[in-house]
C-alpha positions as CSV (number, residue, x, y, z in Angstrom):
1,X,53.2,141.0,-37.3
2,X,56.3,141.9,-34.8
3,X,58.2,138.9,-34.0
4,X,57.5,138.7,-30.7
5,X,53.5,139.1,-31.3
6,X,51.2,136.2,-31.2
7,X,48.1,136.2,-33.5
8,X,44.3,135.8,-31.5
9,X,42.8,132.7,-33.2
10,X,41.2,130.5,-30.7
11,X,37.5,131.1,-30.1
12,X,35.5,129.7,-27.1
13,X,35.1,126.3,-28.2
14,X,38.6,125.6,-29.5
15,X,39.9,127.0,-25.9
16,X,37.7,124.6,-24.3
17,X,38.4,121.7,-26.1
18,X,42.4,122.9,-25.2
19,X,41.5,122.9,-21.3
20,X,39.8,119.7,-21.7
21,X,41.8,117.8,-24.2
22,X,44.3,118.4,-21.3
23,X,42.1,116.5,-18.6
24,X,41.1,113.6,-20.7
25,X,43.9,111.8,-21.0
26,X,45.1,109.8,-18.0
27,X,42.7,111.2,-15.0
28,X,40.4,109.2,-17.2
29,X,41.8,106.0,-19.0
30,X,44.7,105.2,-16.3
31,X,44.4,106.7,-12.5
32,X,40.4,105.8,-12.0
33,X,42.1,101.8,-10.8
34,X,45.1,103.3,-9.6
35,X,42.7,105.6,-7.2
36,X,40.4,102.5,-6.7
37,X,43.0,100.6,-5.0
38,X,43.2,103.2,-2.5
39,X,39.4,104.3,-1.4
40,X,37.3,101.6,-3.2
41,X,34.0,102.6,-4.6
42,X,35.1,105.9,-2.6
43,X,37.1,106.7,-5.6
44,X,33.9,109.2,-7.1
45,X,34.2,111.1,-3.9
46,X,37.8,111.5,-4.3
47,X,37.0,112.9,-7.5
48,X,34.8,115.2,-6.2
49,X,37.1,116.4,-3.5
50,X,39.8,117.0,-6.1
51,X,37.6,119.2,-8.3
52,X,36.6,121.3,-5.3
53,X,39.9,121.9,-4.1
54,X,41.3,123.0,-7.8
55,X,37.8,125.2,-8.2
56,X,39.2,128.1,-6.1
57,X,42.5,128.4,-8.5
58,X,40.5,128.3,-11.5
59,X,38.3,131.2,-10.6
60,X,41.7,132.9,-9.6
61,X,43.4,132.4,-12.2
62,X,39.9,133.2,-14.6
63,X,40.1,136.7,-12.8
64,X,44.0,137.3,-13.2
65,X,43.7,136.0,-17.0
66,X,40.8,139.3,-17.7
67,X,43.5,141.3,-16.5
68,X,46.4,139.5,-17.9
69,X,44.9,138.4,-21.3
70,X,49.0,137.4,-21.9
71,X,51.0,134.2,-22.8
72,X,52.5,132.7,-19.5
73,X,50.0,132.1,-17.1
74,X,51.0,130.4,-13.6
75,X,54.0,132.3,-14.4
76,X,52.8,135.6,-15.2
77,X,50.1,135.8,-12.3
78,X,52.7,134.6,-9.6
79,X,55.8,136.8,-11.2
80,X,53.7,139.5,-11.2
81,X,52.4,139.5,-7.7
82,X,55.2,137.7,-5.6
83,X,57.6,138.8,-7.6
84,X,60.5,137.6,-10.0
85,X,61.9,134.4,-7.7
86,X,58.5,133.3,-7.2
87,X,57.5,133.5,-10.7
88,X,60.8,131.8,-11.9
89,X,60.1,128.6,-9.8
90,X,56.4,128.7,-10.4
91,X,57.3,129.0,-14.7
92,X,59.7,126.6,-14.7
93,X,58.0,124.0,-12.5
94,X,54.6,124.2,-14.2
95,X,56.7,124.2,-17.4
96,X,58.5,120.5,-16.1
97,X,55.6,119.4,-14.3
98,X,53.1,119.9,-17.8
99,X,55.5,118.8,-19.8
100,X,56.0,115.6,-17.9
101,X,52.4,114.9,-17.8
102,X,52.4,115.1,-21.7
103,X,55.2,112.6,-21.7
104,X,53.2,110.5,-19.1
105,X,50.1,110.2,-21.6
106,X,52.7,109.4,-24.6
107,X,53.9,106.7,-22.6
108,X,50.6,105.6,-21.1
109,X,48.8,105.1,-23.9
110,X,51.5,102.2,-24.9
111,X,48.9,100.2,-22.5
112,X,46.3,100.7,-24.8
113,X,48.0,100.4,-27.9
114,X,49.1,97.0,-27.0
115,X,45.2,95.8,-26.5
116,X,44.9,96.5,-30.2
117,X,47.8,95.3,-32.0
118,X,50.5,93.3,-30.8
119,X,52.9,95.5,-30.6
120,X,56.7,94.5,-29.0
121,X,57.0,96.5,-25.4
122,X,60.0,97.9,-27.0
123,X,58.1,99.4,-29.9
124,X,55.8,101.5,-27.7
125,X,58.4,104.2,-26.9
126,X,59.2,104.2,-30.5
127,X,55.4,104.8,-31.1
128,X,55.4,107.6,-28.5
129,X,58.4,108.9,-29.8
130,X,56.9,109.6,-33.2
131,X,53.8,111.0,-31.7
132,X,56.2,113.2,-29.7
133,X,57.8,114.3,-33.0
134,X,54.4,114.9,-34.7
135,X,52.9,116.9,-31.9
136,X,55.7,119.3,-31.8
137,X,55.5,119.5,-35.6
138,X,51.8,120.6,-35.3
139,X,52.4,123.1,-32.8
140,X,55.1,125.0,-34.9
141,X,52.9,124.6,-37.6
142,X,50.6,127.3,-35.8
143,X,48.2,127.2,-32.9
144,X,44.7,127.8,-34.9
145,X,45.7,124.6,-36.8
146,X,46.1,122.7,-34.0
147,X,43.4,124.0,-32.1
148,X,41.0,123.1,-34.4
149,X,42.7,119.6,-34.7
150,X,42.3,119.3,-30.9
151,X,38.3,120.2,-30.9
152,X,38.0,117.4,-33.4
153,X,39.6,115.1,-31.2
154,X,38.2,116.0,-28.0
155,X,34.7,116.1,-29.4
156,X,35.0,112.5,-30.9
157,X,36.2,111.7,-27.3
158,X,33.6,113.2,-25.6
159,X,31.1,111.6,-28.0
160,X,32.7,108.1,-27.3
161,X,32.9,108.8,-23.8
162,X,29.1,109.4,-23.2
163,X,27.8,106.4,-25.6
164,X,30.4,104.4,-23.1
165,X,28.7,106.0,-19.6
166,X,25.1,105.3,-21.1
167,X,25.5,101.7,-22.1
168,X,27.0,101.0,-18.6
169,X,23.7,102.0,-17.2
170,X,22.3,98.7,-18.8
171,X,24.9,96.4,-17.1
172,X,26.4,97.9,-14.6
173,X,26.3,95.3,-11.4
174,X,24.9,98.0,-8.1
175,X,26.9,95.3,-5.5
176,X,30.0,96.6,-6.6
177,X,29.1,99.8,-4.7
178,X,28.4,98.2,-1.5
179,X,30.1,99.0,1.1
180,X,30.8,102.9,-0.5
181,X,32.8,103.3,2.9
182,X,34.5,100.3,3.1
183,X,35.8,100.2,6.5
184,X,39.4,99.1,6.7
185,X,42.4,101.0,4.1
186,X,40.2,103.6,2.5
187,X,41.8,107.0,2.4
188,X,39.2,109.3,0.3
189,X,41.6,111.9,1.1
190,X,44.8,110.0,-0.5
191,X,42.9,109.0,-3.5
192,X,42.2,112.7,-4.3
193,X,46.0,113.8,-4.1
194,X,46.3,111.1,-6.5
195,X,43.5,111.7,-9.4
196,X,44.2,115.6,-8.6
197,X,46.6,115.9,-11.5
198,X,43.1,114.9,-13.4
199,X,42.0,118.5,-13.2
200,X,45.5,120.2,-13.2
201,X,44.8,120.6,-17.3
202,X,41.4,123.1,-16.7
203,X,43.9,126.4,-16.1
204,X,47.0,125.8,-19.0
205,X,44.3,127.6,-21.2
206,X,45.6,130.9,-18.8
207,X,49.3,130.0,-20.7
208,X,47.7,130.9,-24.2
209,X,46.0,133.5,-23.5
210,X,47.5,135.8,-26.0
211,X,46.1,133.6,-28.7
212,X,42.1,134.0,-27.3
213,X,40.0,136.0,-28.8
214,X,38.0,137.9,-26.9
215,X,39.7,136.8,-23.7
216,X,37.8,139.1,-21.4
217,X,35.0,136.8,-22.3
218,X,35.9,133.2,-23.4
219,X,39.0,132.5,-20.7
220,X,36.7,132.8,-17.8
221,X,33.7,130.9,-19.6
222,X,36.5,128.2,-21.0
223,X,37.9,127.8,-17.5
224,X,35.1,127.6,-15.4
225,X,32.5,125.5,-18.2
226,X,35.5,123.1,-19.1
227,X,36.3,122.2,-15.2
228,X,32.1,121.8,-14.7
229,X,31.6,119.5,-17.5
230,X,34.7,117.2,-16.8
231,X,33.7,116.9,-13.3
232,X,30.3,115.8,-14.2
233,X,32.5,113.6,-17.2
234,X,34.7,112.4,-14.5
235,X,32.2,111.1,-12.4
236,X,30.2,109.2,-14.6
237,X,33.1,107.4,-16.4
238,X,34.5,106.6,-12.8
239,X,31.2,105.4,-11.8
240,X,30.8,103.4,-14.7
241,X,34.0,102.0,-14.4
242,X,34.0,100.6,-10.6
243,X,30.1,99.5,-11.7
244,X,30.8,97.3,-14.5
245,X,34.4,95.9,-13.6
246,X,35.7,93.4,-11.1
247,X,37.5,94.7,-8.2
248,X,39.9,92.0,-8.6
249,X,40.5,93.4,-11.6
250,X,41.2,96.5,-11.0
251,X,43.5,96.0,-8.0
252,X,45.4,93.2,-9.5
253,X,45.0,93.7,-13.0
254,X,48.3,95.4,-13.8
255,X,51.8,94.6,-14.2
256,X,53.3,92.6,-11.3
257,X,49.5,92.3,-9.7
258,X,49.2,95.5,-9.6
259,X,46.0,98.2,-10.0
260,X,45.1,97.9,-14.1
261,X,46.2,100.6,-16.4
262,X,43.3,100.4,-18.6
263,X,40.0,100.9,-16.4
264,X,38.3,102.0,-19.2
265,X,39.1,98.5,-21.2
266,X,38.5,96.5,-18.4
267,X,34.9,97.6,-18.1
268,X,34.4,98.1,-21.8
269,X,35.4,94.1,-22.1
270,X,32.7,93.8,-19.2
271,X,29.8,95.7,-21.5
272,X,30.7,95.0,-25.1
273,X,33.3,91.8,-24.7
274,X,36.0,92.0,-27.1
275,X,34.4,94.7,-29.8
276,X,34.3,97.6,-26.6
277,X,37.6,96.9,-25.4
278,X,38.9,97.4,-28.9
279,X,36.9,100.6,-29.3
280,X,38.1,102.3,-26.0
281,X,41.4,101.4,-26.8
282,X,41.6,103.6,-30.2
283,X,39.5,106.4,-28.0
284,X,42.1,106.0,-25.1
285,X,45.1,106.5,-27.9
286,X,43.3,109.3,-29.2
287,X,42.6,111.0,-26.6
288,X,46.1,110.6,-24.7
289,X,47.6,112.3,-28.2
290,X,44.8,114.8,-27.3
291,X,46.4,115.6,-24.2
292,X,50.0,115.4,-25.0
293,X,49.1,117.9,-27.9
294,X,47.1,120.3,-25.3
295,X,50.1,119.7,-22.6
296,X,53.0,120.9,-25.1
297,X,50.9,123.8,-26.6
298,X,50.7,125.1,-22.9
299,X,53.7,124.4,-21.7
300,X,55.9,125.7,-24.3
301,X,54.3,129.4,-23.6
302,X,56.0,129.3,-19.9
303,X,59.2,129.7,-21.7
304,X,57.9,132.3,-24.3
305,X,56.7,134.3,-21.3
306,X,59.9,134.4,-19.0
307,X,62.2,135.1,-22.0
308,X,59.8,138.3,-22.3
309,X,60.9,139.5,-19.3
310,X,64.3,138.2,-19.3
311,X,64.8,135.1,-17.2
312,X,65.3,132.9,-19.6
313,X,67.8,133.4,-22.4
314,X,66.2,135.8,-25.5
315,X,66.0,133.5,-28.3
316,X,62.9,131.5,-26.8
317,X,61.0,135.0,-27.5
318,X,60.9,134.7,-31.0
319,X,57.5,134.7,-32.8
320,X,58.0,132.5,-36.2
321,X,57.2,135.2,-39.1
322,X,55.3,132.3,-41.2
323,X,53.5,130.6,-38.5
324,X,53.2,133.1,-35.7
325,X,54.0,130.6,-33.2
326,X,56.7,130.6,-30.4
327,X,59.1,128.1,-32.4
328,X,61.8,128.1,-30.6
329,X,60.2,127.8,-26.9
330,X,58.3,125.0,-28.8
331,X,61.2,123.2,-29.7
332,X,62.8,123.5,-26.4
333,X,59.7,121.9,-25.0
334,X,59.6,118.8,-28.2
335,X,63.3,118.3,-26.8
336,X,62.9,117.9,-23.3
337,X,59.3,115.4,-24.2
338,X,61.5,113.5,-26.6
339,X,64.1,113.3,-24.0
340,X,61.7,112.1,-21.0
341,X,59.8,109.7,-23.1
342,X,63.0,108.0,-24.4
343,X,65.4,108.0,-21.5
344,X,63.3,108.6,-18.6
345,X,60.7,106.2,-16.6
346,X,58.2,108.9,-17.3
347,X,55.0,106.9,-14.9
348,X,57.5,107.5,-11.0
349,X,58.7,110.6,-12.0
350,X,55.3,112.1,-13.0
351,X,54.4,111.7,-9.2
352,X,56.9,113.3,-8.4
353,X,55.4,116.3,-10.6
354,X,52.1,115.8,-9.2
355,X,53.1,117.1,-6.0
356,X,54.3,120.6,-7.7
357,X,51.1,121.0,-9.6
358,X,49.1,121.5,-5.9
359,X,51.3,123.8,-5.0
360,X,51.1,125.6,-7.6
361,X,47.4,125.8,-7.4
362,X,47.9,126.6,-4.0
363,X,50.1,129.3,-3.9
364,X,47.7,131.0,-7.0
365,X,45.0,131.9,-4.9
366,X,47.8,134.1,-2.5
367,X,48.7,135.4,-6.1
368,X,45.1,136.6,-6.3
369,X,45.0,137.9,-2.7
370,X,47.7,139.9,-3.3
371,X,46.4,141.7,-6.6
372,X,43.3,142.6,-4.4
373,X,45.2,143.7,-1.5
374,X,47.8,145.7,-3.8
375,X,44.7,147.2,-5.5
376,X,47.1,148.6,-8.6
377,X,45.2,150.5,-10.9
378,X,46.6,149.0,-13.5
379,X,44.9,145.6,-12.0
380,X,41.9,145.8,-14.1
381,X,39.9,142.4,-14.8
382,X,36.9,142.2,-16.4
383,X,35.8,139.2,-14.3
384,X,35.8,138.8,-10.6
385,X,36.1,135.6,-8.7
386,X,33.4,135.3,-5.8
387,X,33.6,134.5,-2.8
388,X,37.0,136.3,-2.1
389,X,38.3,136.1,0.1
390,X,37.1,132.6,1.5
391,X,37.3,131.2,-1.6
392,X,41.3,131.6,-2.1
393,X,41.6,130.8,1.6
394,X,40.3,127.6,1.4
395,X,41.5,126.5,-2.1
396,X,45.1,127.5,0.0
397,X,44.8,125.3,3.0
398,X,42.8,122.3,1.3
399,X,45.7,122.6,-1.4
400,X,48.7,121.9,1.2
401,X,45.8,119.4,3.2
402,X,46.7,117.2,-0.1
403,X,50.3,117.8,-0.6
404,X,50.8,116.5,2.9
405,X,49.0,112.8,1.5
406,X,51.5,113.1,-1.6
407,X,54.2,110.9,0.7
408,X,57.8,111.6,0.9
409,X,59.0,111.3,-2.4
410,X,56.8,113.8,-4.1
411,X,57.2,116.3,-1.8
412,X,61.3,116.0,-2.3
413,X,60.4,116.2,-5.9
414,X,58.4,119.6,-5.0
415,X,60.9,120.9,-3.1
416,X,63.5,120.0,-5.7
417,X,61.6,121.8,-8.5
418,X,61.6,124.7,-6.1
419,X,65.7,124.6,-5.7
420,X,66.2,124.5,-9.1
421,X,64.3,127.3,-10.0
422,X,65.8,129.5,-7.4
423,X,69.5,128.5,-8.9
424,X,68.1,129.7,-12.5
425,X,66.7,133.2,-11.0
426,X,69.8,133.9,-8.8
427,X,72.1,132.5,-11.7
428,X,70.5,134.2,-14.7
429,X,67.0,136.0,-13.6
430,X,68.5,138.0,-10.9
431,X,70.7,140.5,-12.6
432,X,68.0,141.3,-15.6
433,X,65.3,142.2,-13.4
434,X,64.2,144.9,-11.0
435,X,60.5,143.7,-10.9
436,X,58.9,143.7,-7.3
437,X,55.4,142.5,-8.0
438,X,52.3,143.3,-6.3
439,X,54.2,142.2,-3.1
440,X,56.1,145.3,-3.7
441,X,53.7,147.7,-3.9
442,X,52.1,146.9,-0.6
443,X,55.6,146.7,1.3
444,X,56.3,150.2,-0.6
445,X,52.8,151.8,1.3
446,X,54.2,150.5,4.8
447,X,57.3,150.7,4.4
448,X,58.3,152.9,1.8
449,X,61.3,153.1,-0.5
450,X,59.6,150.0,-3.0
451,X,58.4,151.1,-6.2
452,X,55.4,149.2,-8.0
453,X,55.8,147.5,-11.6
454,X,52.7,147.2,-13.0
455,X,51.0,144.0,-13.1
456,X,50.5,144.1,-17.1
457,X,53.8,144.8,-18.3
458,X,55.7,142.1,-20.2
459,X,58.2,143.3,-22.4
């Protein structure tokens, strides 16, 4: 194997258990109160609305993967159509923004972990340090071992997940649905910029790529099955959870009187007493490890990728010859975890991440539009999103229609992410790359004098 080759070991089943171990985590144990407080019982639609809105970038990016079966994803689809800049702000700000959701479910699961044993506060970072440590282990270690380790988890998850949905139907309490529309501070709309970062796991698959087999195949079937079975998970756990909890409860139930941070426990305590609470608490563990594993297995192909085409420094190209995994843009990624987990309140600043992750589904779809417009021959998927190009046009404008409910400090984060890429691509990028993009290709046929890269080119 070169060194800078990547072996194909994930089938269909592991690569949605990836995409999905990467939305069960904190959409599900954590934000269902936290998006309570806002909309009420309304919460389910918001749920709904956030899942339609990320729908158009996942059949996007499902297309651009078929032609792009390559490690990098967000990255590689935006770099190649946009262009260089754009790709270096879009690889390093999904590379942050991932990376900080893995340090978010690390951290969260602390919540849980103190529901079973009494742990000191001051232990829990120490507990989701060592995770930290063991996750970045596994993913040197080689990706088919840890993809098999993740469809385990994920697949006791899911089992515990649906025993939990159908034994609420025996107690849940129907008031607590009444009014759906309450009519004073419900903001459906809010509430879905807030559980959106639920679904942002159901395209990372697109960053691995290069390890699918059969990608032509499974990344389109693994993109589009995993987002339709965690909506339908999605809203029966959040159903479940506003019908078997007390509002009080939820709103009040956290630190300080604020919304709870463990939903799931408080309605498990409501069906089972003390026996469910402790058995969502080990699922909730599990499957926040499940999604901290799935978020650094992503994210540290971002790096891989931009290295390839040298925007990022060459060493985080290299393949490790006995594990065939990218060890040292894995490494870089266990760093900066450890580093946000330890030093870093890792809950605020992962809002502040949230508000990148819609635009980066956003700006996708204009990634997609301008493949099709570009019509490069060497633009070849085997799998074409429908609806183009509505579809991309709406995911586009209902995208931003969110980021505008983020509030002010998000979108400073956004915008902050966005500076700093900029300063690495005119720092470091600039100088190393020639690369237009698709962009470039259609400025060349009106204007002349811009010469096309081909989408599929890497090295």
């Amino acid at each position: 194997m070169a060194d800078h080759d990547l072996e194909r070991s994930l089938g269909l089943y592991p690569t949605m258990m990836i995409s999905m171990g990467a939305m069960i985590g904190s959409g599900i144990f954590v934000l269902p109160a936290l998006g309570y407080e806002k909309a009420g019982p309304a919460v389910i639609l918001a749920y709904v609305l956030a899942a339609l809105v990320v729908l158009p970038a996942a059949l996007s990016k499902a297309e651009m993967a078929t032609a792009m079966p390559e490690s990098g994803g967000t990255y590689l689809y935006i770099d190649r159509a946009l262009g260089p800049l754009f790709g270096t702000i879009a690889g390093l700000g999904a590379w942050f923004s991932l990376t900080f959701k893995s340090s978010f479910a690390l951290v969260g699961l602390g919540a849980y972990l103190l529901l079973l044993i009494p742990v000191p506060e001051g232990a829990v970072t120490f507990v989701a340090l060592g995770l930290g440590a063991s996750i970045v282990a596994l993913n040197v270690s080689g990706t088919k071992l840890s993809g098999q380790i993740q469809a385990v988890i994920v697949s006791v998850v899911l089992v515990g997940l649906t025993a939990y949905t159908l034994n609420a139907g025996f107690a849940i309490d129907t008031a607590r649905y009444t009014p759906f529309l309450p009519e004073e501070n419900v903001d459906i709309v809010t509430a879905a910029a807030f559980v959106f970062v639920s679904y942002a796991g159901v395209t990372k698959i697109a960053s691995v790529a290069e390890e699918v087999k059969d990608p032509s195949r499974n990344l389109p079937r693994a993109m589009i099955g995993s987002l339709a079975i965690m909506t339908i998970i999605y809203l029966a756990v959040v159903g479940a959870v506003v019908g078997l909890s007390d509002p009080e409860t939820l709103t009040r139930g956290g630190p300080d009187g604020t919304a709870s941070l463990t939903p799931m426990a408080d309605g498990a305590g409501a069906l089972l007493g003390g026996f469910g609470v402790v058995i969502i608490s080990v699922i909730a563990v599990v499957a926040l490890t499940s999604m901290g594993n799935a978020g650094v297995m992503s994210s540290s192909r971002f790096p891989l990728a931009m290295s390839r085409d040298d925007l990022l420094p060459s060493a985080l190209r290299t393949i490790d010859s006995r594990f065939a995994t990218p060890r040292n843009s894995i490494l870089l990624t266990g760093v900066v975890l450890l580093g946000l987990i330890a030093f870093v309140p890792v809950i605020e600043l992962a809002k502040l991440a949230s508000a990148f992750q819609i635009l980066v589904f956003s700006i996708i779809n204009v990634a997609l539009i301008a493949f099709r417009v570009a019509d490069q021959a060497s633009y070849d998927p085997t799998f074409t999103a429908p609806g183009y190009p509505y579809v991309q046009v709406f995911g586009l404008l209902a995208g931003f229609g969110l980021l505008t409910q983020m509030g002010t400090l998000p979108i400073l984060g956004a915008v902050g992410i966005i500076a700093s890429g900029a300063v690495v691509y005119f720092v470091y990028g600039r100088s190393r790359t020639d690369r237009t993009g698709a962009v470039g290709s259609i400025l060349a046929r009106r204007f002349g004098g811009v010469e096309e890269v081909p989408p599929a080119e890497v090295d």
